[in-house]
Structure formats: C-alpha cells, structure tokens
C-alpha positions in Angstrom: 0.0 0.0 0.0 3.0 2.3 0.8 4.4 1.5 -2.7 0.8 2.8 -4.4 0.9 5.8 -2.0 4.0 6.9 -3.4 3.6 6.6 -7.0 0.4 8.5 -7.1 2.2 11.1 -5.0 4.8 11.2 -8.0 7.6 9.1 -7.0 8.7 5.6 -8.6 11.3 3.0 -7.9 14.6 3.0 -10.3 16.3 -0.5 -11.1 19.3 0.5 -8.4 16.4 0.2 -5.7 16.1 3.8 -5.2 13.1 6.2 -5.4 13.1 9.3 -7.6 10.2 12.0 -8.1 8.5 12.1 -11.4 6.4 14.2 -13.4 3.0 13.2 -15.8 3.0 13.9 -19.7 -0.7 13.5 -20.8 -0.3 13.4 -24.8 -3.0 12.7 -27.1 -3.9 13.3 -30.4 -7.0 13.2 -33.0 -7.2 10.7 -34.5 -5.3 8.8 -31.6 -3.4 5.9 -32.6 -0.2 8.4 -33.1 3.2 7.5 -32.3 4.9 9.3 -29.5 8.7 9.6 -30.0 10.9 11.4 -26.8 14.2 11.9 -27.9 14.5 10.0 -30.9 13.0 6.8 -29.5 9.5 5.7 -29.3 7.6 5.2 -26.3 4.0 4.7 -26.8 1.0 5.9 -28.8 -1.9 8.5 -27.9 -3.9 8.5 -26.0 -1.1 8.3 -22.9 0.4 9.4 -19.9 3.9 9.4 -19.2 5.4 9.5 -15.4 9.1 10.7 -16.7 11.9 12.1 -14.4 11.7 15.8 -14.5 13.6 17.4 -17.0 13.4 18.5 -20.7 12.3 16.3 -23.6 12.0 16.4 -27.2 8.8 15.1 -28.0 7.5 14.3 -31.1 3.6 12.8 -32.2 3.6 11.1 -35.6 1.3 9.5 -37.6 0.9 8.1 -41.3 -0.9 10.7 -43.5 -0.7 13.7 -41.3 1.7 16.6 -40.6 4.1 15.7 -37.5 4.0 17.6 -34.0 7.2 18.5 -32.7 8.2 20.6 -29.1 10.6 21.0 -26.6 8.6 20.3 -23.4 9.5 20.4 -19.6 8.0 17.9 -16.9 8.2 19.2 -13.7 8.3 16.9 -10.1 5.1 16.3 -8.8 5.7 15.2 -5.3 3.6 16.3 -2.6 6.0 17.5 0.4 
C-alpha cells in the first residue's frame, strides 16, 4: 500500500532500488493511434500518460498521413511535500 501511496504522490522505484520523483505527460492526439517519439525513441501511442523524471524532452507525435508535431517540453516533479 505504501508503494501505491507513493507513485500517485509522484515518486517511482529505479532498477538500483532507489526512489526518484516524477512528473506526468498526458499526450493525445485526433485521430489517436499516433506515435509518440521522446528523444528519438518511441515510447508509446496516444492516447497516454507518461510519469518521466523531471527534465526537458524532445517530443514528437507522428502519424501516417498527417503533418508531425514537434516541441521541446518540460516535466516538472510532482511530489507532494
């Protein structure tokens, strides 16, 4: 329960065992079904939210047939203190 606490308080575990903060990117798109691409690699496809560390990210929303999104976007920590 302590574990679920957290994570919707903006925190997840890393592979080393620690616990960082995160931040949400909601992305979504119409149609949805688009690609999303953050920093050259893909990640998942709209409609979807992201818990990323914060920081600054390239993000890009492609798909077949229509003109490409593309912007520089900051996610900020969204712990609760």
């Amino acid at each position: 329960a302590i574990a679920i606490i957290a994570y919707g308080r903006g925190y997840s575990m890393a592979t080393d065992g620690s616990v960082n903060s995160t931040g949400l990117l909601v992305l979504s798109s119409e149609p949805s079904g688009a690609q999303i691409v953050i920093d050259g690699k893909i990640k998942s496809a709209t409609p979807s939210t992201l818990s990323l560390p914060p920081g600054t990210y390239n993000v890009t929303i492609t798909k077949d047939g229509f003109q490409n999104w593309q912007k520089q976007l900051t996610v900020q920590d969204i712990s609760i203190n």
